[in-house]
Phi, psi and omega in degrees: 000119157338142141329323201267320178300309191282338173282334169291326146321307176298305209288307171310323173296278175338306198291315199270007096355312183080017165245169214205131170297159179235124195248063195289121184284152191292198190223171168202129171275120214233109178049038165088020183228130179268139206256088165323133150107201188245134168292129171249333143216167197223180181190108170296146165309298210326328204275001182046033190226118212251151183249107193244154166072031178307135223193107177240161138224180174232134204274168181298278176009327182127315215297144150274133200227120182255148143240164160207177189237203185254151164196150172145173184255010130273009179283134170227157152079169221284152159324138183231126159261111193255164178207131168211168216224152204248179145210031210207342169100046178112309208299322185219143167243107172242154178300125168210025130206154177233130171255164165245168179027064177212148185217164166053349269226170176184128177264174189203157182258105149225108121124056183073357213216124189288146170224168167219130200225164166136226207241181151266037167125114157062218182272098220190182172307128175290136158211147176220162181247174178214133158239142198263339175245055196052076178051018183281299175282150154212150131000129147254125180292148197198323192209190190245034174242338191231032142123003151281064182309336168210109170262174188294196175222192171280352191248320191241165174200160209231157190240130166219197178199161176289084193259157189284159144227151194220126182282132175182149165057057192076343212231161183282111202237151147218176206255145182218136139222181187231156174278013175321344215248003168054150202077158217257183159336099044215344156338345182283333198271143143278141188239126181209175183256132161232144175224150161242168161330112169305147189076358177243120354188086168327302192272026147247123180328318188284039198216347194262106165299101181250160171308201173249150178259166168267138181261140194255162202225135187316296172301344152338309170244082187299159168275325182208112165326309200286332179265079184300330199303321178301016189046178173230205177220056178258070174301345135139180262206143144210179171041061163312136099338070192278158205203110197276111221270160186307334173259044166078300206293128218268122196236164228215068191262122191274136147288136170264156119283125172230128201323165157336162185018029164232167191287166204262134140205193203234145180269163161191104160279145172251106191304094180272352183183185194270004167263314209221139183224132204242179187199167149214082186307031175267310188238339174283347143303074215239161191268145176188122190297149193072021190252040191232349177263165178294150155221223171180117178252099185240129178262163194233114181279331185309317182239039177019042151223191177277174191188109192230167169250121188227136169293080150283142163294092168252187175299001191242027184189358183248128172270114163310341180256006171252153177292120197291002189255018153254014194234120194236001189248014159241151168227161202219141162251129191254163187193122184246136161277008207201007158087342181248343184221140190221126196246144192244113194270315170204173157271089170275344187226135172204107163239130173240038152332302193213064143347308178253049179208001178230172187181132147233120211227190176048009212277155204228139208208152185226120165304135169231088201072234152294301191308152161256101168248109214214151168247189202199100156290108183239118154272105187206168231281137148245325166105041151220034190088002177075210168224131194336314174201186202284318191303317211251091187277183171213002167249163144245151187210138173289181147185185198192089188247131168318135173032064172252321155281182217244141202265096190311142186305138172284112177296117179116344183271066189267035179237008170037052159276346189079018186217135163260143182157246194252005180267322173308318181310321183274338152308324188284307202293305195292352148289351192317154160055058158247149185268194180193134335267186064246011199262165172293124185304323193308310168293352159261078185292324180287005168069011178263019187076344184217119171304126165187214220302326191280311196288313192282353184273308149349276194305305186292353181241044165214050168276154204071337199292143159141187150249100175319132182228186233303317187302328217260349191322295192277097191272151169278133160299157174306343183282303201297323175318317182316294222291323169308306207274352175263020149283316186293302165302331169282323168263018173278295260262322176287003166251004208232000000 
């Protein structure tokens, strides 16, 4: 049996077991107790000053930029938000600017220059900032030409979270809601879409577009489908996700909250035009372990498909009588072709130590290569009484979980060494002006049945790419190499 075949078995086991291969982040030891991931700030529970809203990008450069906020009844004076920047790839973090009155908030990268977007303090005014210099300066929003995009009211004021934004269909798009629907947590929220123009001046309000917002409806998730009348245990909806749906269409994937004992799931509103957003709570109400938690949903052009970190619920962490949006201390990397069905790939994070004292929640993640890079409100043991509970975190904490995606074939690597160079070469040549087959499918990478020029072009324009190995060292330089293939072609051309 392959290799390949038998590592595909195992893994179907593994899954149908109901255990998970595991991808683990480094740790830091923080007051003699190891903390997963790399601490980037810490807060003891004793100071009632809670650490929230974690929020990465990565800039062209390499650098990496966190930002978070503040929360707790210890906490004073206008909302504060901090940012701080890596140059080292995660490993050390330093502070380089604190905003005020920014909240909620998630940066983004458009058009070379880092944003941060979310309220001005609590339930409160949309606002945003722009830094032209990797987050050292920002904007201060003040009016509704320099970055107060919506303000509140005496009735509705608006909520966000470090949520994606996503380009299509020209324009800039993201997820909002407002407290319009009356009544408490979490039932109050509405959910909508806002977009502006690509290229045009974020931090003018008049630039900005919003839907219509949705009220969420309890029967969505009926107790018994045939009696819808009888209400449910669809408890409401916040911290959207916008997301360019597999048929183009720019969709709005949402947390559900949902009752004690019953399964997690997730919404999805639809963008019909830069105005209006619809739901058809038949099909749009789809089941996804972990949606009763915040998540982040990023397509991966690499495996064409979504890709998310979700706190899911198993048999080793769950009390049916506990509410499923407090159990919070595994983390899984999940992978969808279609936004409805969701698969659980690994387990990156895990402790079941204090279910209800430990968390790492909110992480908000950036594709780095192969790799998943995320930051994380994490409540966990420090080695000062901990943290009050898994919701009131006291860390921000980095991580870097490894090879998650699937490792693409090296185009042009057709002897599959992990190397281009002259033995591919010598495939393409020695198969030359031959159909396929009867020549090795192997010598054609373009794939049009007959070897010649589209194939040799492959190879030469990855030539080197890969890692080499001890036989492939003495590599030709590019001068002398030029000067081999035009000897190779003057005896292709005279034997042929």
């Amino acid at each position: 049996m392959s290799r390949c075949i038998l590592g595909q078995l195992l893994v179907c086991l593994f899954v149908l077991a109901g255990s998970y291969s595991q991808a683990w982040s480094q740790s830091t030891l923080f007051n003699g107790v190891e903390v997963p991931g790399i601490v980037i700030k810490h807060s003891p529970a004793s100071s009632d000053i809670y650490l929230g809203s974690p929020s990465l990008v990565v800039l062209d450069n390499g650098d990496y930029v966190v930002s978070h906020d503040y929360f707790g009844s210890g906490t004073s004076g206008p909302a504060r938000t901090d940012i701080y920047r890596s140059t080292d790839q995660g490993q050390t973090w330093t502070l380089s600017s604190v905003l005020f009155n920014q909240y909620w908030s998630n940066l983004f990268v458009h058009d070379d220059d880092v944003y941060i977007l979310g309220t001005s303090g609590g339930y409160n005014d949309l606002v945003i900032r722009k830094s032209t210099n990797g987050g050292a300066t920002w904007t201060t929003p003040s009016n509704s030409t320099n970055g107060v995009i919506r303000e509140a009211t005496a009735t509705v004021a608006y909520h966000t979270a470090p949520v994606p934004v996503v380009i299509a269909e020209g324009r800039v798009w993201r997820a909002f809601e407002d407290n319009g629907a009356g009544g408490g947590w979490p039932g109050h929220f509405r959910a909508g879409m806002m977009s502006a123009p690509v290229g045009s001046d974020l931090l003018n309000a008049a630039n900005w577009t919003y839907t219509n917002v949705l009220e969420a409806d309890e029967s969505w998730l009926p107790y018994n489908p045939q009696v819808p009348e009888n209400g449910g245990y669809f408890r409401g909806w916040l911290e959207g996700n916008a997301v360019v749906g597999p048929d183009g269409q720019v969709v709005n994937v949402l947390r559900v909250d949902v009752e004690s004992g019953r399964p997690e799931h997730a919404a999805i509103a639809r963008v019909q035009d830069m105005n209006t957003l619809t739901i058809d709570p038949d099909s749009d109400i789809v089941p996804m372990n972990g949606a009763s938690k915040k998540f982040t949903i990023r397509y991966s052009e690499q495996t064409g498909t979504y890709w998310t970190l979700s706190n899911i619920i198993n048999i080793k962490n769950y009390d049916p009588t506990t509410l499923p949006n407090r159990i919070r201390n595994i983390v899984a990397v999940m992978q969808s072709t279609n936004l409805t069905d969701w698969t659980v790939e690994q387990v990156v994070l895990e402790d079941l130590s204090d279910v209800d004292h430990i968390g790492f929640q909110y992480l908000d993640w950036q594709f780095d290569g192969r790799d998943m890079i995320a930051v994380s409100r994490t409540a966990h043991p420090d080695g000062l009484g901990g943290a009050d509970n898994y919701h009131d975190s006291n860390f921000i904490t980095f991580h870097s979980f490894e090879d998650i995606l699937p490792e693409l074939a090296l185009e042009g690597d057709l002897n599959g060494d992990g190397f281009v160079g002259l033995d591919d070469l010598d495939i393409v040549l020695g198969a030359w002006n031959q159909s396929v087959p009867p020549a090795d499918a192997s010598a054609d990478p373009s794939g049009d049945g007959f070897v010649g020029l589209d194939d040799l072009d492959i190879v030469l324009n990855n030539w080197n790419a890969g890692t080499p190995s001890a036989g492939d060292m003495d590599i030709p330089e590019p001068a002398a190499f030029t000067c081999f293939l035009i000897s190779t072609f003057i005896a292709m051309h005279r034997r042929f």
